[in-house]
DRENBALO-636420 format. One line per 2 residues: number of its first residue (from 1); their letters; for each residue x, y, z of C-alpha. Coordinates in steps of 0.2 Angstrom, whole numbers, plus 5000, padded with zeros to 4 digits. Layout:
<rs>
NUM> A> X/Y/Z | ...
</rs>
This chain:
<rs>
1> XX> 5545/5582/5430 | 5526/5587/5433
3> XX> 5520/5571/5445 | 5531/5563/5457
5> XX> 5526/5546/5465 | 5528/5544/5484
7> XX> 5521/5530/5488 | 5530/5513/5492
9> XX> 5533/5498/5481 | 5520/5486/5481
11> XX> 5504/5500/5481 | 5501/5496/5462
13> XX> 5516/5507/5455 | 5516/5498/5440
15> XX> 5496/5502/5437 | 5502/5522/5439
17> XX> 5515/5522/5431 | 5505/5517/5415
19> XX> 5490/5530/5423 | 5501/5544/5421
21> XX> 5508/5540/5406 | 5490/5537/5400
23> XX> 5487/5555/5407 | 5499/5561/5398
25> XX> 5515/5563/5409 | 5527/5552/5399
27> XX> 5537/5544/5401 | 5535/5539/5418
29> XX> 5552/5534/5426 | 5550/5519/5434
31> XX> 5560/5505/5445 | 5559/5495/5426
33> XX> 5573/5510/5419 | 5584/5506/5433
35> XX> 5584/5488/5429 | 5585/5489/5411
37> XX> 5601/5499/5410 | 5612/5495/5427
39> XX> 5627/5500/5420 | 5620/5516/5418
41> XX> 5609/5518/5431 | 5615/5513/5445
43> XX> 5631/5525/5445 | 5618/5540/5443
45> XX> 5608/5531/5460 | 5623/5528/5470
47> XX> 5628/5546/5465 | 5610/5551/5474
49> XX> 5611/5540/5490 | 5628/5546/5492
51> XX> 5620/5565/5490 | 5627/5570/5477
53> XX> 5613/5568/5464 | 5612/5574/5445
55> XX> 5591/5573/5441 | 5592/5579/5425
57> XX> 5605/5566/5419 | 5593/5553/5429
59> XX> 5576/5557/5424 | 5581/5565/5407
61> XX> 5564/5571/5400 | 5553/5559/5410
63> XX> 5537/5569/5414 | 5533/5557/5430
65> XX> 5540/5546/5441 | 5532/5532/5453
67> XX> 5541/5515/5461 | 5557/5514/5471
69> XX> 5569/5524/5467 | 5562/5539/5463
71> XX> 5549/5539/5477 | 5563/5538/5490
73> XX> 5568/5554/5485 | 5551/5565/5484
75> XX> 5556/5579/5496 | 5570/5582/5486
77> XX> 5562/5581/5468 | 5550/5592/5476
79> XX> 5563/5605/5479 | 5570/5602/5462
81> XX> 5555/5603/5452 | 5546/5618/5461
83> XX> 5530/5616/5449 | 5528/5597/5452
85> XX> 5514/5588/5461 | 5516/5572/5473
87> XX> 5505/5557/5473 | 5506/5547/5487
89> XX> 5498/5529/5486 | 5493/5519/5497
91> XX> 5483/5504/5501 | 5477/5492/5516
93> XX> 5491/5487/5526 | 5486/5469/5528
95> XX> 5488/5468/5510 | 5504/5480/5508
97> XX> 5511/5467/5519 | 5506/5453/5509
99> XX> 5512/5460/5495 | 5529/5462/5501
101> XX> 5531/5448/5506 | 5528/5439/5492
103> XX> 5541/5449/5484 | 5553/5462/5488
105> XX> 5552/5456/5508 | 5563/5438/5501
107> XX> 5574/5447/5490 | 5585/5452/5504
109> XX> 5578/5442/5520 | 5573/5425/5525
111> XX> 5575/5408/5520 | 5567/5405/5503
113> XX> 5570/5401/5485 | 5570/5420/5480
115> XX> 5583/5426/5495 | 5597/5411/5489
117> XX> 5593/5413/5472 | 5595/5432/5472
119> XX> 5614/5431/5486 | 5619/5417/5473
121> XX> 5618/5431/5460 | 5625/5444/5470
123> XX> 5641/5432/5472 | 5642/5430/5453
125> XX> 5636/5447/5444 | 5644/5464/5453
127> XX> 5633/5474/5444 | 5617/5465/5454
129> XX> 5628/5465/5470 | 5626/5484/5469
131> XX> 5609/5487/5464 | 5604/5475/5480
133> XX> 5616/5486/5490 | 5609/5501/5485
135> XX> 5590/5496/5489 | 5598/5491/5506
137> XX> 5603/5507/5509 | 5589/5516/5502
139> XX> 5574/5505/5510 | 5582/5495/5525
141> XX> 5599/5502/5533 | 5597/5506/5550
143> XX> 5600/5524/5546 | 5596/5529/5525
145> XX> 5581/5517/5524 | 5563/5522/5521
147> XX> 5557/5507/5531 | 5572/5505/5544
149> XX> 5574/5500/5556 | 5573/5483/5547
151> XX> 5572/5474/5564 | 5556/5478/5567
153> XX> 5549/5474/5553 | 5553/5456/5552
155> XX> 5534/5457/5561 | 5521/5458/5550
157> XX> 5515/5472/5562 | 5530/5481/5562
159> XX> 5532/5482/5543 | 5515/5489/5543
161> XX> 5519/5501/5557 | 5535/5507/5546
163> XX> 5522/5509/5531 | 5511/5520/5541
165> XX> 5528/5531/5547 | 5533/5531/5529
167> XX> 5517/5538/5522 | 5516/5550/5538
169> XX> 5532/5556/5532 | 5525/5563/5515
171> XX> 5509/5572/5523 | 5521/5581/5535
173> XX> 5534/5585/5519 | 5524/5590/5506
175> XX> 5511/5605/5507 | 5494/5599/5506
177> XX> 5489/5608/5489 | 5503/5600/5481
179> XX> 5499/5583/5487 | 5485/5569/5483
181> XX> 5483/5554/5495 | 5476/5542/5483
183> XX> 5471/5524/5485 | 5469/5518/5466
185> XX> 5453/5508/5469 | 5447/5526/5470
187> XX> 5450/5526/5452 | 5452/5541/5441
189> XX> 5442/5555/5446 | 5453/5561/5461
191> XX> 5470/5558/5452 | 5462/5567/5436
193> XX> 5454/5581/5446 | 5471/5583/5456
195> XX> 5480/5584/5439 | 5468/5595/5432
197> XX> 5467/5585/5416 | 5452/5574/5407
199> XX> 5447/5559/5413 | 5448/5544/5401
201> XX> 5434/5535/5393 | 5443/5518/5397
203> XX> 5445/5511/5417 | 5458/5513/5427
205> XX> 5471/5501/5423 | 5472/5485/5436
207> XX> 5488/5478/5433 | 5495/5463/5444
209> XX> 5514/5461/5443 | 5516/5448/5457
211> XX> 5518/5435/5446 | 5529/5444/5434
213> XX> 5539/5451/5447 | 5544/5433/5453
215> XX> 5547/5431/5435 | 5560/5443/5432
217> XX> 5569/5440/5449 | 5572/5423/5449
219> XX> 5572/5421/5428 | 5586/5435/5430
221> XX> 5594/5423/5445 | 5593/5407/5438
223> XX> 5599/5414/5421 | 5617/5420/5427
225> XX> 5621/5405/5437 | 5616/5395/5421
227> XX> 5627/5403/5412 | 5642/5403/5427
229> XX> 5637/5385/5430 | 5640/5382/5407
231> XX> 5659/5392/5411 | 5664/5378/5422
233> XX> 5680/5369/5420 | 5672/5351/5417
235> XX> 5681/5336/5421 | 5687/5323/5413
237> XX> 5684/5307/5424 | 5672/5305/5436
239> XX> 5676/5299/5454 | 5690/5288/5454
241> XX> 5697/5290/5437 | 5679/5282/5432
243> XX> 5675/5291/5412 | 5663/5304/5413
245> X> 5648/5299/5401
</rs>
C-alpha cells in the first residue's frame, strides 16, 4: 500500500481511485471491492470494526485505497504501511452536502424511495443487512462513526460542521510531509508532485457517479424484492373464492 485516501465519500472518490491507478498505484481498493464480493468482504470489515483487522488479507496487493472503508481507517493504515502517503480530499461543503444527500444521506435516513427501498432489502437479504450495519457503525454510531454524532447532522449545517471535524481529524493525524490536502479541481500537478511521479498528458478524470450511484442502490433494491416478491406462494382464487386470472 503506497497512497491511502482519507477523504469522505462523496469528494470525487471514484475520480481518484482511477487517478491513482492511472498514476500507477493499482489497483486502487475501493467501496466497489466491498460490494462486489459481500461474502467475502464483509467478514474481513467487520473483523476491522470489531479491531481485530487482518490488511493483508483485505487489500491483498492493492497499491492504493480511496472511498469508505478504507478511508475510515487511515491512522491505522498509516501505522501498518509505514512508507505510505495520505491523500485527503476535499471539496466545498455546500456541495459535500448536496452530494450526500442525494445519496449516501437516504440510504440510512429519512423518508424517501432510496431509505424504504434500501430497509426493504435489509429485511430480505442478510448479507445487505450487515453491510448497512457496518457503514452505521463506521460512519454514524454515536460512538465508531466518522460523522457522529448523527443527530446533528440531520442539519445541513451540522453535516457540514461533522465534515469539517472529520478533515481536522486527518491534519492533526497524519504528519504534514506525508500528507497532501487536495481538492481535485486542482487537477494533477499537486497530486503528481506530492507522488513524485510524472504528470499525464490526458486531464484529470471528472467522473460523476451520482446518477450511477442511484443506479446501483436501488437496481440492487428493487432486484431482490423482485425476486422475493417471484418466491411468493400465489393463490389460487382471488377474494371470495372469485378465479384468479
Amino acid at each position: 500500500m503506497k497512497v491511502i485516501g482519507a477523504g469522505l465519500p462523496r469528494t470525487a472518490t471514484t475520480t481518484q481511485a482511477i487517478a491513482f491507478e492511472q498514476l500507477g498505484f493499482g489497483q486502487c481498493y475501493h467501496m466497489r471491492n466491498l460490494m462486489m464480493d459481500f461474502e467475502k468482504g464483509l467478514t474481513m470489515w467487520e473483523s476491522a470494526a470489531r479491531g481485530e483487522p487482518d490488511w493483508n488479507a483485505i487489500f491483498g496487493d492493492a497499491q492504493s485505497t480511496v472511498d469508505w472503508p478504507g478511508g475510515r481507517y487511515y491512522k491505522e493504515l498509516l501505522e501498518f504501511y509505514p512508507d505510505s502517503k495520505v491523500v485527503l480530499s476535499v471539496r466545498a461543503p455546500e456541495g459535500w452536502v448536496r452530494s450526500m444527500r442525494e445519496t449516501i444521506w437516504p440510504m440510512y435516513f429519512g423518508d424517501s424511495v432510496m431509505h424504504h427501498m434500501c430497509a426493504a432489502r435489509a429485511d430480505l437479504d442478510p448479507l445487505w443487512r450487515r453491510f448497512m450495519d457496518l457503514m452505521i457503525c463506521m460512519t454514524w454510531d454515536e460512538h465508531t462513526g466518522a460523522l457522529a454524532p448523527s443527530e446533528a447532522t440531520f442539519d445541513d449545517d451540522g453535516l457540514a460542521a461533522a465534515m469539517d471535524r472529520w478533515n481536522e481529524r486527518v491534519k492533526r493525524d497524519v504528519p504534514a510531509d506525508r500528507l497532501l490536502v487536495w481538492e481535485p479541481r486542482e487537477g494533477w500537478e499537486p497530486l503528481c508532485e506530492f507522488l513524485e511521479v510524472a504528470v499525464p498528458s490526458e486531464p484529470l478524470p471528472n467522473v460523476n457517479d451520482t446518477a450511477a450511484f442511484k443506479e446501483g442502490i436501488l437496481g440492487g433494491a428493487i432486484a431482490v424484492v423482485n425476486e422475493w416478491w417471484d418466491q411468493r406462494e400465489r393463490p389460487t382464487a382471488g377474494l371470495h373464492g372469485a378465479p384468479v386470472e
